[in-house]
N, C-alpha and C positions, 0 to 999 in steps of 0.2 A: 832125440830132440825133445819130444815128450816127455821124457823122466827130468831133462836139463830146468825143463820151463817150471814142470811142478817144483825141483828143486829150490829155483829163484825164487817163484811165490812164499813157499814154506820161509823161506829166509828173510822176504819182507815184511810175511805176519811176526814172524819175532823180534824183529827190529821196530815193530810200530808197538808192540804189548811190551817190548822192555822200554819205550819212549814214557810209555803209559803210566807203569808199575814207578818212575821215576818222578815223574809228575806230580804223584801222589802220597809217595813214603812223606812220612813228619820231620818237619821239624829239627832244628838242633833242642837238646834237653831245654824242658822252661819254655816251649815254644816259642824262642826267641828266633832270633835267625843267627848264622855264625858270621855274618858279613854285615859288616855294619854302614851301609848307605845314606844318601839323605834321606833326613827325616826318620831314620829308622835308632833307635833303642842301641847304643854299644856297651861298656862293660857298667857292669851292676854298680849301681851309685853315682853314675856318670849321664846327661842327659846332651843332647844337641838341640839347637836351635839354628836349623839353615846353615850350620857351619860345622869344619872336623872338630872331632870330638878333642876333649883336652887332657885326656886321661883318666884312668879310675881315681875314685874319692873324689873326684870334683862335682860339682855341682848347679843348677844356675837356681835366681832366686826365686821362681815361680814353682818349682819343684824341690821343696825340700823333704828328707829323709822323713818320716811317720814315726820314728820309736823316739823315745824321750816324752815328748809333752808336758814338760814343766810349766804348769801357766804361771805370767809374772805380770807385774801392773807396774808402771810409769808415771808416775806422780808430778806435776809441772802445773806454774799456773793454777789456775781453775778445774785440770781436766787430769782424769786419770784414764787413761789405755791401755788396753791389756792386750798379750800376746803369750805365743810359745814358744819355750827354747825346746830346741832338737837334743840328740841325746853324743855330745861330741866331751873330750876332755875340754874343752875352753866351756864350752858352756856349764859343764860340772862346775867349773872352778869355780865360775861368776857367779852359778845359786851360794857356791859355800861364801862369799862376799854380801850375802845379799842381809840385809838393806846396805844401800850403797847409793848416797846422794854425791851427782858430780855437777860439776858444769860444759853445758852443752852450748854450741855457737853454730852455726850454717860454717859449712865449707862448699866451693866450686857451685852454688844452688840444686845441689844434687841429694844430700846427707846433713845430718845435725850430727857436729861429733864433738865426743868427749876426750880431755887427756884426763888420765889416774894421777892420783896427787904422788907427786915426787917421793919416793921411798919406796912402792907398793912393789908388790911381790911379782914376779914375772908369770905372766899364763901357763900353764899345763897344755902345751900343744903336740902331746904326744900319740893321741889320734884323732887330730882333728882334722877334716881338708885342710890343704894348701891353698886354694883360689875359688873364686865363685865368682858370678855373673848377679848381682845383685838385682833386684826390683824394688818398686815401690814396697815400704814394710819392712825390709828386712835388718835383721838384727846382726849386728857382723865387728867381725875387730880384726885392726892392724895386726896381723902378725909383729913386725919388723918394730914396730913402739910400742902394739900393748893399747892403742887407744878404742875407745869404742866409736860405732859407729851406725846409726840410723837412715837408711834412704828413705825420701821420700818423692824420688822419680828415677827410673833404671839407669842403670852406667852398665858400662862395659866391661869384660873379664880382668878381672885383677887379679894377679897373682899377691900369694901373701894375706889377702881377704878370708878371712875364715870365717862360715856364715853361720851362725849362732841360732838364729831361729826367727820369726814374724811375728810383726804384729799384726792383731786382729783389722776387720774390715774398716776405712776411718778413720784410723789412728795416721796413718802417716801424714793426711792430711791435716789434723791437731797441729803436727808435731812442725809439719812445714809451716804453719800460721806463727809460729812462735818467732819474733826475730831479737838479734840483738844475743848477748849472752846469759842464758835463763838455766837455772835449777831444776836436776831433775832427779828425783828418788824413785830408784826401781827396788823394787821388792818382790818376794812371792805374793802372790795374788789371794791368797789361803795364808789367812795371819797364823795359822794352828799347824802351819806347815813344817814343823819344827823335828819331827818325829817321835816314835811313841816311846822313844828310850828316853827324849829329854819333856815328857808331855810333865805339865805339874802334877803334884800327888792330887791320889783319887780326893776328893772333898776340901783340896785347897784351892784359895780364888786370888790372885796374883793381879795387884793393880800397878801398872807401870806409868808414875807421875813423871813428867819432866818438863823445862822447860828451856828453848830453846830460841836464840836470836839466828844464828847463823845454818843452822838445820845440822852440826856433826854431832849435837848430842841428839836430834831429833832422830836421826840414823841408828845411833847406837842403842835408844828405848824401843826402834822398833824392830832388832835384832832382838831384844830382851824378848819381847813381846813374843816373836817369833818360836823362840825357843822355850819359854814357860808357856805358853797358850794363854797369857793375858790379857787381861785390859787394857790399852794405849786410852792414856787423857794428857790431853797439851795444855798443861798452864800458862793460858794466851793472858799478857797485861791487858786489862780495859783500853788502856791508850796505852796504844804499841809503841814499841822503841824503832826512832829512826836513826840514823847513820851518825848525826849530828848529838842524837842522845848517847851514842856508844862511843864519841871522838874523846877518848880517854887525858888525850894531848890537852885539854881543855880542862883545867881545874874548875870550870863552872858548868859542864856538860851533866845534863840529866842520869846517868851511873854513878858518876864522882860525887853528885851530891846526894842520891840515896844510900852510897855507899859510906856518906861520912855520917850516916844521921842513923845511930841504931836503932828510931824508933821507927824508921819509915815504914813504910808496908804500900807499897802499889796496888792497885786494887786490878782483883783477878775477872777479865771477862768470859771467863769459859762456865760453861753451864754446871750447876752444881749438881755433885755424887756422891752416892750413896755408900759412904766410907765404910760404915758395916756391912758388907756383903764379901767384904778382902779379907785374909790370913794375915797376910804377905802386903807388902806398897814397898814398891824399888822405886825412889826419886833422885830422877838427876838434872843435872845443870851445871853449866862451866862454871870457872872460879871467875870470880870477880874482888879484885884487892883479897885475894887469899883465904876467899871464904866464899861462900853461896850467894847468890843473887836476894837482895830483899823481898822480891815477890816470891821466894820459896817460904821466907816467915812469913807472909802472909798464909800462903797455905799450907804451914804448922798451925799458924793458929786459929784456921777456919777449921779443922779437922781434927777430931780426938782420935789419936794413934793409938790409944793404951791396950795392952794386951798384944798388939798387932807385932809382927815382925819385918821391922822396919831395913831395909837394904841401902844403902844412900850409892850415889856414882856420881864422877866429877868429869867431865871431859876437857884435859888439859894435857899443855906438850909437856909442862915442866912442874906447876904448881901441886901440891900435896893436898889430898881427899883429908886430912886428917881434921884440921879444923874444924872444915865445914861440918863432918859428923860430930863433932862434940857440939857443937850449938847444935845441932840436930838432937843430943842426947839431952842437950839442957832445955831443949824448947819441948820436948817427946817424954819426959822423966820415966812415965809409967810403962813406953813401947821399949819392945829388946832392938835396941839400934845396933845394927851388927858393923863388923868391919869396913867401912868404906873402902872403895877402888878407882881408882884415877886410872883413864884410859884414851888414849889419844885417838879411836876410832871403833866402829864397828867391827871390825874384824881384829880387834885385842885379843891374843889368844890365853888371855887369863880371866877372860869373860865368864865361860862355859862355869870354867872354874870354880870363880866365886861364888857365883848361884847356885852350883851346888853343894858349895862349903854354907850360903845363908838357907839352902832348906825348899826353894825356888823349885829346884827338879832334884830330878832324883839322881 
């Protein structure tokens, strides 16, 4: 009976030290856990909030992934806001778009969303999440149209939601004060952000004049800009042009009759520069009656070009760069005005091109 009892004992000291030794082993690898509970952490890239999880790659808006970090800025109104894109194929896509002015409108009082102008190229969503839980900030697009899309209070999980990245602290609230349908140009936040293979030659200084009523060619100088590491200068009219001065249908509207009087010259209210400090001046503007805007003679003839290597661009769907650069050559005599290029948008991909057929990069 004696040997029975020590027996038992010895048997419940091993049963209490292997309870122990169990207790206390680590861990699944990563010290995560292998069981994913409330509140607890499930598969990598995936987060919960009070609810089952929705699969890897998904995401909610308060946690987004750390690699990437592209910072980009938001240009609207009065106010510019900056934020991060995360590092997903959609968000690649949109830096290679960038600058990219859209129009933005409130949907559901939840988000400001944009659609892409008709034609645009379809997203690269070949790894990017399928759905996210958005928050205030976040940067995100329609898979299923392609449209962008800004929250500025949380919604619910969506599928199809591919979240692109945040903006900074503030900003959502900017972007909620805005109502109505408003302009918005995102860009990288880093004008030099162009990279070192398209940076301008060592000792060249690259001014990028343009002038712009409707913002596509404003878009397109500040790709240029982006991609030579130049100067952006907007040749703003002293007295701006209104809707009424652009109503073309009107053969007595404020265009039609600068456009009939070759001597006109609008006078420019932007701050005057220092023209000598440029190699290079790439000036653009839409065509207007099949030639340049008269506030671009104006600023031929406030500025000696000579010597300089002069780039001209047109932003148009149909009309030809070629005139306008020949009055560019005859108003410039002594600048090498190089081949003009007509381009219906930022993202022309005979842009690159040109600039470095005029000497712009390299």
């Amino acid at each position: 009976m004696k040997i029975k009892k020590i027996y038992q004992i010895a048997v419940a000291i091993l049963c209490v030290a292997a309870c122990v030794l169990a207790a206390c082993s680590p861990a699944a690898p990563g010290g995560e856990s292998t069981t994913a509970g409330a509140g607890s952490t499930a598969a990598a890239g995936s987060t919960q909030s009070g609810s089952a999880a929705t699969g890897a790659g998904n995401t909610t808006g308060s946690e987004k992934p750390a690699a990437g970090g592209t910072r980009i800025q938001l240009t609207f109104g009065a106010e510019t806001v900056y934020g991060t894109l995360d590092d997903n194929s959609v968000s690649r896509d949109l830096i290679s778009r960038l600058p990219l002015t859209l129009t933005f409108s409130d949907f559901g009082g939840t988000e400001k969303i944009a659609y892409l102008p008709e034609g645009s190229a379809a997203w690269d969503t070949s790894d990017a999440p399928d759905s996210c839980t958005p928050s205030a900030g976040d940067i995100t697009m329609y898979a299923p149209w392609g449209d962008l899309a800004v929250f500025y209070r949380p919604f619910r999980e969506s599928d199809g939601l591919v979240p692109l990245g945040k903006l900074d602290d503030g900003g959502a609230e900017k972007l909620a004060a805005m109502t109505g349908d408003f302009s918005v140009t995102l860009s990288l936040a880093d004008s030099g952000a162009g990279g070192t293979d398209t940076a301008a030659p060592a000792g060249s200084k690259v001014l990028v004049a343009y002038f712009s009523c409707t913002g596509n060619t404003k878009a397109v100088a500040e790709k240029i800009a982006a991609l030579t590491g130049g100067d952006l200068y907007e040749i703003t009219p002293a007295d701006p042009y209104t809707a009424n001065d652009l109503n073309y249908n009107n053969s007595g509207c404020r265009a039609n009759r600068e456009m009939n009087d070759p001597a006109a010259r609008p006078a420019i209210g932007s701050a005057a520069i220092d023209i000598s400090r440029y190699d290079t001046v790439v000036i653009g503007y839409p065509i207007w009656w099949g030639t340049m805007p008269r506030i671009i003679n104006t600023f031929l003839d406030t500025y000696d070009l000579s010597g300089k290597t002069v780039l001209p661009f047109c932003t148009s769907g149909s009309s030809s760069v070629s005139k306008s650069a020949s009055d560019i050559r005859s108003a410039e005599p002594a600048a090498n005005v190089a081949s003009g290029l007509r381009v219906s948008g930022a993202n022309d991909k005979n842009l690159e091109g040109w600039l470095r057929d005029g000497g712009a990069i390299k």
